[in-house]
C-alpha positions as CSV (number, residue, x, y, z in Angstrom):
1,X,123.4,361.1,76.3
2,X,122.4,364.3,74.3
3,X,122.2,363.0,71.4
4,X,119.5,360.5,72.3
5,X,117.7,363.5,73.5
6,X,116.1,364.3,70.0
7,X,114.9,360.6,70.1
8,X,113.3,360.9,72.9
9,X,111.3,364.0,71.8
10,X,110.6,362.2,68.4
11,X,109.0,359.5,70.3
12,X,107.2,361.8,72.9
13,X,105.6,363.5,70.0
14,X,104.6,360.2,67.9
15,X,102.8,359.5,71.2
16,X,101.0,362.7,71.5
17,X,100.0,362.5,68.0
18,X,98.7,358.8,67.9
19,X,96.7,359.7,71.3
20,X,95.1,362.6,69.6
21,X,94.5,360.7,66.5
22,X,92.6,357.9,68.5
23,X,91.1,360.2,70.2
24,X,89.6,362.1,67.4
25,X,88.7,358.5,65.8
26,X,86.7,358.0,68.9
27,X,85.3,361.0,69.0
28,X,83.9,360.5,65.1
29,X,82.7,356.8,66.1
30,X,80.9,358.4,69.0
31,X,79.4,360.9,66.9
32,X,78.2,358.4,64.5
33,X,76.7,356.3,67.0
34,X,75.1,358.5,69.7
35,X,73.1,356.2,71.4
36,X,73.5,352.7,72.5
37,X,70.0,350.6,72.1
38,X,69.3,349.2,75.4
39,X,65.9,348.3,74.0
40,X,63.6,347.9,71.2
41,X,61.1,350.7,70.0
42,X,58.3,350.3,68.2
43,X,55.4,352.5,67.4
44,X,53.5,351.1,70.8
45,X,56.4,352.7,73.0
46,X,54.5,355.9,74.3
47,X,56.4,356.1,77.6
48,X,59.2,358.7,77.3
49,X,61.0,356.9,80.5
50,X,61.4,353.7,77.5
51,X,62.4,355.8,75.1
52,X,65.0,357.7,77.9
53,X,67.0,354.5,78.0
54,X,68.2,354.6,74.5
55,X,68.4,359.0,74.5
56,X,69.2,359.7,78.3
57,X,70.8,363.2,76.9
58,X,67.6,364.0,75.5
59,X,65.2,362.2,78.0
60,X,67.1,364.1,81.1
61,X,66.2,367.6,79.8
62,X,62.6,366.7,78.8
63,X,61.9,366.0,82.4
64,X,63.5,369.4,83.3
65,X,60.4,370.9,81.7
66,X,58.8,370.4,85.1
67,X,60.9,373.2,85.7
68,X,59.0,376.9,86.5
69,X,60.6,380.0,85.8
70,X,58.9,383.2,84.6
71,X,59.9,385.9,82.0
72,X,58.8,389.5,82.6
73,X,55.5,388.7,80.5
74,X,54.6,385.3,81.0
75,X,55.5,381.4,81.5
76,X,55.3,378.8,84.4
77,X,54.1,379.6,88.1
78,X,56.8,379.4,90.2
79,X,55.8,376.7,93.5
80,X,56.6,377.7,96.7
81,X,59.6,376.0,97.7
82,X,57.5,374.6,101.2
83,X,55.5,372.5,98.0
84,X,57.0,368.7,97.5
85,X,57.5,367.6,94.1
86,X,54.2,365.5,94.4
87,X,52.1,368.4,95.4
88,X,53.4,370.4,92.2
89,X,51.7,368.0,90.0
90,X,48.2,369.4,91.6
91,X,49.0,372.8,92.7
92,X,47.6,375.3,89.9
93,X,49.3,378.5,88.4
94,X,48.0,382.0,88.5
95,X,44.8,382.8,87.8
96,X,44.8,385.3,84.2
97,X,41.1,386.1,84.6
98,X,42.1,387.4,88.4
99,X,45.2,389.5,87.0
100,X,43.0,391.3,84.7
101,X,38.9,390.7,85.2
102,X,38.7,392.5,81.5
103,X,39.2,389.2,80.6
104,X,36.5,387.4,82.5
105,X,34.1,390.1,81.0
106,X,35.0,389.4,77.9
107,X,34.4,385.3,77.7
108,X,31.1,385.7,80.0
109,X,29.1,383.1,79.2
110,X,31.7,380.5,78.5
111,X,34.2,378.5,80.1
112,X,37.2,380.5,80.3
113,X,35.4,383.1,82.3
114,X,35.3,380.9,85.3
115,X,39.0,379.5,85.0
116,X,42.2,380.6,82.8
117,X,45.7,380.2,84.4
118,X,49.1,380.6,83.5
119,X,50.7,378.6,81.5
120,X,52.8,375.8,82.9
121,X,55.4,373.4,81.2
122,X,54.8,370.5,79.3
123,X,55.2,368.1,82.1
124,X,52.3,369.6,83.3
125,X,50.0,369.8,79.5
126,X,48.0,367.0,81.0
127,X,47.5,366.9,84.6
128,X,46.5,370.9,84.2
129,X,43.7,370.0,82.1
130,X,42.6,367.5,84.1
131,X,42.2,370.1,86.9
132,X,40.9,373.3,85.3
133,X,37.2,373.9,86.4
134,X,36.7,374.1,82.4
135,X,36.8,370.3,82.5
136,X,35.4,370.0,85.9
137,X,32.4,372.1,85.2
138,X,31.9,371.9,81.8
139,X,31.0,369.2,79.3
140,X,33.7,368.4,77.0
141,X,34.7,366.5,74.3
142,X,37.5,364.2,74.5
143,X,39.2,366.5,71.4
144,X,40.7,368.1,74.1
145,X,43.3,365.7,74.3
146,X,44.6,365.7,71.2
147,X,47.3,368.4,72.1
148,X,47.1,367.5,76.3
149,X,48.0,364.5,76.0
150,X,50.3,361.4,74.2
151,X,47.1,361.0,72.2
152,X,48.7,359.3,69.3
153,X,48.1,355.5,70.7
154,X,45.3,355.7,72.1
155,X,43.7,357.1,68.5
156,X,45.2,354.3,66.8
157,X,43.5,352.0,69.5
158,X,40.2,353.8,69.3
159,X,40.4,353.2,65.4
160,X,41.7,349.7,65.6
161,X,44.7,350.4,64.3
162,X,43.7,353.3,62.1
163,X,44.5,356.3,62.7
164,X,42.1,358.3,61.1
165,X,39.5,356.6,61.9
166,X,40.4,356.5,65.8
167,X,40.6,360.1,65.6
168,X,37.4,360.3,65.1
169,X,36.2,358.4,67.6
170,X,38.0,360.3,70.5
171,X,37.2,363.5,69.1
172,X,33.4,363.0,69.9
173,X,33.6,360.8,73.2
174,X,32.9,362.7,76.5
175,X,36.4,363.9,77.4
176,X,36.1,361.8,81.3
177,X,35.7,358.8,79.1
178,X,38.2,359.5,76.4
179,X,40.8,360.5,79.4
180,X,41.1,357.3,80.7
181,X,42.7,356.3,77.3
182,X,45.4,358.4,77.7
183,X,48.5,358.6,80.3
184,X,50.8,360.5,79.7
185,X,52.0,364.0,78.2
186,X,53.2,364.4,74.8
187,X,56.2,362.2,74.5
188,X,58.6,361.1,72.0
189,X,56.3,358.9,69.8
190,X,54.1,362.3,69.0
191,X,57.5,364.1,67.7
192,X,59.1,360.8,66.4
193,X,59.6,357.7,64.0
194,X,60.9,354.9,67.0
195,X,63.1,353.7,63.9
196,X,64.0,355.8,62.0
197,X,64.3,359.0,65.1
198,X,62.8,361.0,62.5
199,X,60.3,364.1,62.9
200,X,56.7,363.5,62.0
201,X,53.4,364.9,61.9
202,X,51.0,362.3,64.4
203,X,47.6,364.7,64.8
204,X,45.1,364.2,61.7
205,X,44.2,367.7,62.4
206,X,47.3,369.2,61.4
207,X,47.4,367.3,58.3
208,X,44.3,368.1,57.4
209,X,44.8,371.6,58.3
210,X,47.7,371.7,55.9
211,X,45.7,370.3,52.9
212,X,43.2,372.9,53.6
213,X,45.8,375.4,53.7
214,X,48.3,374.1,51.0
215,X,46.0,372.1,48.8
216,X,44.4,368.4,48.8
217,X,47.5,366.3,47.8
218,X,49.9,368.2,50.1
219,X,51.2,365.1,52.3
220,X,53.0,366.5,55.2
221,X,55.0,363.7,56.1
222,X,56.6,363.1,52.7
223,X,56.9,366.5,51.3
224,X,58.0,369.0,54.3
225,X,61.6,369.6,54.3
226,X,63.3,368.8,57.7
227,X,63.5,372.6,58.9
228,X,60.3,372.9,58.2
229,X,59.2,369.8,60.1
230,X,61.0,371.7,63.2
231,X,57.8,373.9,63.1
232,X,55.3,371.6,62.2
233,X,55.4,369.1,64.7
234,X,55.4,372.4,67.2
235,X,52.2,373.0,65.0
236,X,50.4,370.3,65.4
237,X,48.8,371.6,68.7
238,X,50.2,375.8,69.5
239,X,47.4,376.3,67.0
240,X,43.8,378.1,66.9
241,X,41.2,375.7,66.1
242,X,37.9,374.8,66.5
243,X,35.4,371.7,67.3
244,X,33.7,371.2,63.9
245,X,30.0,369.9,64.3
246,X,28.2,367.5,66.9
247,X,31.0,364.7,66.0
248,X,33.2,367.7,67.5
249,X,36.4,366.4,65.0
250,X,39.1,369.1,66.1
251,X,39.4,371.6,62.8
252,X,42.1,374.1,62.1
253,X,41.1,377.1,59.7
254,X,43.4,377.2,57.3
255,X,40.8,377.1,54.4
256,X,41.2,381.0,53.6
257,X,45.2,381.3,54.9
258,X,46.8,381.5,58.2
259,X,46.6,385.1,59.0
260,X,43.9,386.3,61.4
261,X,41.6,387.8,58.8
262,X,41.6,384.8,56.4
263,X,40.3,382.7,59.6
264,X,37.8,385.0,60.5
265,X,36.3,385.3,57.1
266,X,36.6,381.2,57.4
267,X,34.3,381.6,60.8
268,X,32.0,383.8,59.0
269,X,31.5,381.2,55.8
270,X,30.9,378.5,58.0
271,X,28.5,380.2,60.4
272,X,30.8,379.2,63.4
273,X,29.9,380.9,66.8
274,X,31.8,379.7,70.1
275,X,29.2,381.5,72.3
276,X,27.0,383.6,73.0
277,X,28.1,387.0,75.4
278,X,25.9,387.2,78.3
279,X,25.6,390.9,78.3
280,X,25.7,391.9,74.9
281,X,23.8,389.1,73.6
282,X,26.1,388.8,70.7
283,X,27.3,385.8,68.9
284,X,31.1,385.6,69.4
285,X,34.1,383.0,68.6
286,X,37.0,382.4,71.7
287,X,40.6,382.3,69.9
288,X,42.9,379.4,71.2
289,X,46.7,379.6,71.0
290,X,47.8,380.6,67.3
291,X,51.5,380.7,68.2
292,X,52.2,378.9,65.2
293,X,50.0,381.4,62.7
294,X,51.6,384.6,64.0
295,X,55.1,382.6,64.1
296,X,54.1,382.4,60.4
297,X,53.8,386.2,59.7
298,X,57.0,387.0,61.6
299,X,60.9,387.7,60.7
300,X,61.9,384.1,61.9
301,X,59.6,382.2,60.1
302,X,60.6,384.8,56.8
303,X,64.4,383.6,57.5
304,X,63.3,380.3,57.9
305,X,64.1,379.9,61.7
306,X,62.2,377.4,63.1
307,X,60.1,377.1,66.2
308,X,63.0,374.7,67.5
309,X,65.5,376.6,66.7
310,X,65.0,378.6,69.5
311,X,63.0,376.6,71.7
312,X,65.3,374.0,71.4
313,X,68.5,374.8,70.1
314,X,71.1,372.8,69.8
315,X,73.7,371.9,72.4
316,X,77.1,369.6,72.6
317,X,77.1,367.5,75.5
318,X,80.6,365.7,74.7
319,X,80.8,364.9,71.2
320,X,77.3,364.5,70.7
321,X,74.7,367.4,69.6
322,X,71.5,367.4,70.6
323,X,68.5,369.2,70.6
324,X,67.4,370.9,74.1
325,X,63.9,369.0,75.1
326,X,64.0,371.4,77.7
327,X,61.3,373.6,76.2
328,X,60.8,376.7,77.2
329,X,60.9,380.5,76.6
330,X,64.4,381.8,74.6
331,X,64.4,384.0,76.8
332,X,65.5,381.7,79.6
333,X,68.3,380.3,77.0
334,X,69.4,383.1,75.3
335,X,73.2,381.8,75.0
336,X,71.9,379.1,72.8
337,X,68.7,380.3,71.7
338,X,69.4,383.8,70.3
339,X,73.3,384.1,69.8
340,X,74.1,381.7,67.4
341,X,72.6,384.2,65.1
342,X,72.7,387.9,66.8
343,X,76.2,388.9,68.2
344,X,75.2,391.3,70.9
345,X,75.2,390.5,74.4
346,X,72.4,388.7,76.4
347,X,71.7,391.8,78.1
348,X,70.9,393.6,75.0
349,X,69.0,390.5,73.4
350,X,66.7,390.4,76.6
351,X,66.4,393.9,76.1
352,X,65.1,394.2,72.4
353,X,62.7,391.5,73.2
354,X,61.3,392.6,76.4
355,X,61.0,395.9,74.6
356,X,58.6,394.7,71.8
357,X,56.4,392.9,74.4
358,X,56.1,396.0,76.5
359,X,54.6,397.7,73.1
360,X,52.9,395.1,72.8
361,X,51.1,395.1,76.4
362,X,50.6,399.1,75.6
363,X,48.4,398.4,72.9
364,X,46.9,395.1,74.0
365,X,45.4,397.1,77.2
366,X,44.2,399.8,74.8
367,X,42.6,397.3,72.7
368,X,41.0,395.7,75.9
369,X,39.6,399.3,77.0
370,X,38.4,399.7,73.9
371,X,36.4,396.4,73.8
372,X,34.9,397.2,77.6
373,X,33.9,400.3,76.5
374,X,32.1,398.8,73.7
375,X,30.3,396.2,75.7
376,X,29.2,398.6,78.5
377,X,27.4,400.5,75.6
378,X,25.8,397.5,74.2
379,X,24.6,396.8,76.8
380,X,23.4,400.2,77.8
381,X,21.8,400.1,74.7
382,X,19.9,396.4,75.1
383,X,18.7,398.1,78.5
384,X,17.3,401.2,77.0
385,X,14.9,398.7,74.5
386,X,17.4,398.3,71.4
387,X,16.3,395.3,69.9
388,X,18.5,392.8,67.9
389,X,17.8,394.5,64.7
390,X,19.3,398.0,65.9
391,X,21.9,395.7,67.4
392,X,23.2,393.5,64.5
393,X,26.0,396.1,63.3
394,X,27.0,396.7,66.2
395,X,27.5,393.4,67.8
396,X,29.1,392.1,64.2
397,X,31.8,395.0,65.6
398,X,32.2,392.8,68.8
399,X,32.5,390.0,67.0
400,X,35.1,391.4,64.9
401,X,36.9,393.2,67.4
402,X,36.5,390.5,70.0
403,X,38.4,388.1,67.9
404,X,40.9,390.0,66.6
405,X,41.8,390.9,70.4
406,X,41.9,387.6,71.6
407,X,44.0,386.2,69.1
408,X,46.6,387.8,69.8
409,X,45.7,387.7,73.3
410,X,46.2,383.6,73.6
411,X,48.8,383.6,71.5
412,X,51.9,383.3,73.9
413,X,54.7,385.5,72.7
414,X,53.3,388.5,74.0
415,X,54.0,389.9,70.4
416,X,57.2,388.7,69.4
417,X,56.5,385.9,67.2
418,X,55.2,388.9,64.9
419,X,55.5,392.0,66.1
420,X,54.2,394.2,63.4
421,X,51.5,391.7,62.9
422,X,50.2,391.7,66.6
423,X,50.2,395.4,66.3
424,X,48.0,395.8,63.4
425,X,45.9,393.0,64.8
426,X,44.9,395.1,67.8
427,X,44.9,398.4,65.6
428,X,42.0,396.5,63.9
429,X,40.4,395.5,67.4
430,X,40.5,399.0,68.4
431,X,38.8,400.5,65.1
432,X,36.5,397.8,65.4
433,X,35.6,398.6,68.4
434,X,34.8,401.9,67.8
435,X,32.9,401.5,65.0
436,X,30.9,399.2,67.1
437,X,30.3,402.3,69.5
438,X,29.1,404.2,66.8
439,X,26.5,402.0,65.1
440,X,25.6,401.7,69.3
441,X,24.4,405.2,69.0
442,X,23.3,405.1,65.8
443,X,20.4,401.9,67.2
444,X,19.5,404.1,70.2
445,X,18.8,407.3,68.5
């Protein structure tokens, strides 16, 4: 009997082996195939739900972007948990302009001074603008929903099949009319090829942009690299911008470069104004979301990180890797979203981080006083009979100052996209507001 013993263990281990071979062979062929097609995609598929049947990995965590969680300086509203799911889709975030009223002073006289709220997630890009008393209130254009909305079809409809052209079209219709084109939020036809899965650039705007920036023949599609295009489809709406003369065609001003000076010498060539300040009577611009032009300036983007890479970093779910579509703040992910590359514990990456936006906040509020200061003496001035010659240096200083503020201001990072970028942003805002107070006493003397 012992001597069949060694057979027996010769055979036990052939069968080990062969199980682990097939499954490792498995494994690969599930690896090379990670989805089954349950149906056909074409470039009319804007409903994520379709496109969820063939990637339900990737479809499940872009609904979780209904999800709302904070960080210390920003992200979603949190509903109370009395709310139903359906009344989340209507219930509206914090008020900014309530938080800090420095804010409302300083857009008086245009839309965001009657309504700015927290951000919420993408699930939400659409339904939020739908609400904001800056649509209800206001006239706007139907530009708006080029970054609010799965806009990408209904362009192509509005040009008849060209894109270009049905960009153009929306861009200038009243935005209750061009809404009704639209239905959902960005999906997966704004990100992707329905062949190929590829990343791609959808929005004329930030082609265009990227001519202006990098030159007339640069085609975005065919010559970014695929890191890159982990940015640029981020791009292609956490952008400043503006709406470029009575056909309102959305505009990013990349003409001069991406930092915040090259834009506002752009403004300044073009004679661009967003509005004019109720109490100072000057002429000033409102800055949008430039995450992507301060992402630019930053140690990430210098490495050649991407936006996605920490937004949505990769994760295995079996054998497959995918990329989170649960996008949100790193700091809600920092396993994924900041170890792969710094070896310290997630205590101590939450803590560096939370520690260049609390520098950040110091000096933003500084900036703010600053600015409040300078339009209380404008005004002051306008009151005591300064007329808009005296004025004109000094409310060039709130232009200036204004801008430089506010940039950095909508831009969501609180600072760490670029932190020693943000800071000399607002060390400009602050010397530009001073200067402002000076030539303020120089008009009323």
């Amino acid at each position: 009997m012992k001597r069949w013993i060694p057979f027996f263990l010769a055979a036990a281990a052939s069968l080990v082996a062969a199980a682990l071979l097939i499954n490792i062979f498995e494994k690969k062929q599930e690896a090379k195939n990670p989805f089954f097609r349950v149906v056909e995609l074409d470039d009319e598929t804007e409903d994520p739900e379709v496109w969820g049947k063939n990637f339900p990995l990737q479809y499940d965590l872009y609904r979780k972007t209904v999800d709302m969680e904070r960080t210390r300086y920003g992200g979603s509203e949190a509903i109370p948990q009395a709310a139903t799911a359906r009344d989340a889709r209507t219930v509206v975030s914090q008020s900014k302009i309530e938080e800090d009223p420095r804010l409302r002073r300083m857009w008086l006289g245009y839309p965001f001074s009657v309504d700015f709220r927290e951000e919420r997630g993408h699930a939400f890009m659409l339904v939020d603008q739908k609400n904001t008393r800056r649509v209800l209130e206001f006239k706007q254009p139907g530009a708006c929903l080029n970054c609010h909305a799965s806009s990408y079809n209904a362009m192509k409809r509005a040009g008849g099949g060209d894109l270009m052209k049905g960009f153009a079209v929306l861009n200038q219709q009243p935005y209750a009319e061009a809404v009704a084109h639209v239905k959902h939020p960005v999906s997966c036809i704004d990100c992707h090829d329905p062949k190929t899965m590829q990343l791609r650039i959808t929005r004329p705007a930030f082609i265009e942009g990227m001519r202006a920036y990098k030159g007339a023949d640069y085609d975005v599609n065919s010559m970014a690299t695929a890191q890159e295009m982990r940015s640029y489809v981020c791009g292609q709406c956490h952008v400043e911008y503006y709406f470029k003369g009575p056909e309102k065609r959305l505009t990013f001003p990349w003409h001069k470069g991406l930092k915040v000076d090259n834009i506002y010498d752009y403004y300044t060539e073009v004679k661009h104004t967003d509005f004019v300040h109720k109490e100072t009577g000057a002429g000033v611009l409102k800055a949008q979301h430039p995450e992507f032009e301060l992402w630019s300036q930053g140690v990430h983007a210098r490495s050649g990180v991407s936006c996605a890479d920490c937004h949505m970093p990769y994760q295995r779910v079996g054998a497959t890797k995918v990329s989170d579509h649960h996008v949100r703040s790193p700091l809600l992910n920092i396993n994924r979203a900041c170890q792969g590359c710094h070896h310290f514990s997630e205590a101590e990456m939450k803590s560096r981080a939370e520690l260049i936006q609390a520098r950040f906040a110091e000096s933003r509020n500084l900036a703010m006083d600053a600015l409040m200061e300078l339009l209380s003496d404008i005004q002051s001035a306008r009151a005591g009979g300064a007329g808009d010659p005296q004025l004109a240096a000094a409310r060039e200083a709130q232009r200036r100052a204004q801008f430089y503020l506010d940039f950095v201001e909508a831009e969501n990072s609180t600072g760490f996209h670029a932190p020693q970028e943000s800071l000399r942003v607002l060390a400009h805002s602050i010397d530009w507001s001073r200067k402002g107070q000076l030539a303020t006493r120089r008009a009323v003397k």
